[in-house]
N, C-alpha and C positions, 0 to 999 in steps of 0.2 A: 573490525568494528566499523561501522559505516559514520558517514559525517557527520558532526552535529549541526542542526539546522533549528530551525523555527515554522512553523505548521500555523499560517492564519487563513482562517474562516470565517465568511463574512454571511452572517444571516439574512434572508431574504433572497434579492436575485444574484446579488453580489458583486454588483457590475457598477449599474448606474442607480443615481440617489437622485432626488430635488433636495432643493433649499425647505431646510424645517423640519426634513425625516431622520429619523433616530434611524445611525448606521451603529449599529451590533455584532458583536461574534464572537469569536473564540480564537484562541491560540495555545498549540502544544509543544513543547518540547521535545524533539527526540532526537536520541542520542547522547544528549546533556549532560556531563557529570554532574547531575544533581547536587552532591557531596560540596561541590565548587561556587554553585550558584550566591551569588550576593546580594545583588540586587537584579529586579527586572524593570525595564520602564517601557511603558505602553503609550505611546503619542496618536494622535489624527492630523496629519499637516499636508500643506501643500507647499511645492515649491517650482522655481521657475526653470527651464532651458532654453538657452537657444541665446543669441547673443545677448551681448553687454554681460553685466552683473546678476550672478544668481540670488535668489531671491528665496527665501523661507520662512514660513511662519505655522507656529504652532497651536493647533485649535482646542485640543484636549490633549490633557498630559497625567499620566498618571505613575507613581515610583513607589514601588513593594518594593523593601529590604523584607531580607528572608531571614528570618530568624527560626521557620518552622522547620518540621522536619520533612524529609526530601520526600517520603513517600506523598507526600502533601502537594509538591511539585508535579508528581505525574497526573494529574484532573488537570482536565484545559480552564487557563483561565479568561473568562469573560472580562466583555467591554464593552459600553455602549456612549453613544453622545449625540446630542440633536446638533444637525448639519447647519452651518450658518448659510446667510442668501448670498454670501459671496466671497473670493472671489469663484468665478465659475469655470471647470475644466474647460482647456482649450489647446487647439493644437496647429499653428499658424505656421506660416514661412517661416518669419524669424524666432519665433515666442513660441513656446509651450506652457501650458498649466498645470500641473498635476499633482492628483493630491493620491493621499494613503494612508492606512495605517501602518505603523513602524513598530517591532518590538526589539528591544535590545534586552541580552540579557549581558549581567557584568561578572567574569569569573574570578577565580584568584589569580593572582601573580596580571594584573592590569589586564587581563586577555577579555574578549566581549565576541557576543556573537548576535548577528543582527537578521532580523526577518524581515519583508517589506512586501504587502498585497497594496497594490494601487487599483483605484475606482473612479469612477467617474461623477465627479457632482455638477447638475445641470445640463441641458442640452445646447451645445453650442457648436455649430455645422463646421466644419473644418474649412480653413483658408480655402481657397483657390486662384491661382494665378487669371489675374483679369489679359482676355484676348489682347494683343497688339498694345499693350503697358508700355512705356520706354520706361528708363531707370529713372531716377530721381536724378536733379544735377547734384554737384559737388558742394558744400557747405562753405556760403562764404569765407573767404579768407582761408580756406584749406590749401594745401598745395596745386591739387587737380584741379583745383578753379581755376576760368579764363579770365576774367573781371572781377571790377567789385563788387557786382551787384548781378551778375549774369553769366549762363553757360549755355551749351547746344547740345542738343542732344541726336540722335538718327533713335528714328522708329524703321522697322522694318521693309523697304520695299516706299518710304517717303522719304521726302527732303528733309532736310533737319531742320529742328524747329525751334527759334528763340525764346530760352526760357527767362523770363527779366523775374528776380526777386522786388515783393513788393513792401 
């Protein structure tokens, strides 16, 4: 018997959206003990990686309990939701953006099985390391700090250069 998964498809190009466009599509079950299925729930969210604290938030949310019968279950079911203006995919040094749609479905005995297409909303040019950058100094009163108010830093191939916090 092959795995059970989740099958989403996104109408249109299915890649990248603007803000205000209705992102749509479909998703199938296959493999699914039917018999088993409880509830399904269909989200649109973005959420954050990359350092610090991750970050999530959900834009459309939708939760079918199943009370039908399973033949009912094998038609894909549809979704649709107009895209808000923000926040906007991005994919930086530290930070990434990223948004999707999610489908969970919920079996018996607490077991769940999750699907997840990510897309892109908005154009927003990815990071690039600026030539000859030095690092940021140390945050006052850190340990790696020199003073109270100041640190040095070397840039590549130049003397090092006093940074004074102001």
């Amino acid at each position: 018997m092959n795995e059970p998964r989740i099958q989403i498809c996104l109408d249109g190009n299915g890649r990248a959206y603007r803000p205000g466009e209705t992102l749509s599509g479909e998703y199938r079950l296959e493999s699914v003990p039917l018999e088993e299925v409880r509830a399904i729930e269909v989200s649109v969210l973005w959420f954050t990686e990359g350092k610090g604290d991750e970050d999530l938030a959900v834009h459309h949310f939708r939760r079918i309990t199943v009370d039908t019968p399973a033949a009912e279950l094998r038609q894909p079911g549809r979704f649709s939701t107009v895209l808000p203006p923000s926040p906007l995919s991005y994919t930086g040094a530290i930070l990434k953006i990223r948004w999707c749609v999610r489908v969970r479905v919920f079996l018996g005995r607490g077991k769940e099985i999750v699907g997840q297409r990510d897309f892109q909303l908005g154009v927003v040019p990815p990071a690039r390391p600026v030539a000859g950058a030095a690092e940021l100094p140390p945050a006052e009163g850190s340990p790696a700090s020199s003073g109270p108010a100041s640190a040095t830093t070397k840039s590549a191939g130049r003397a090092p250069a006093k940074v004074v916090a102001v």
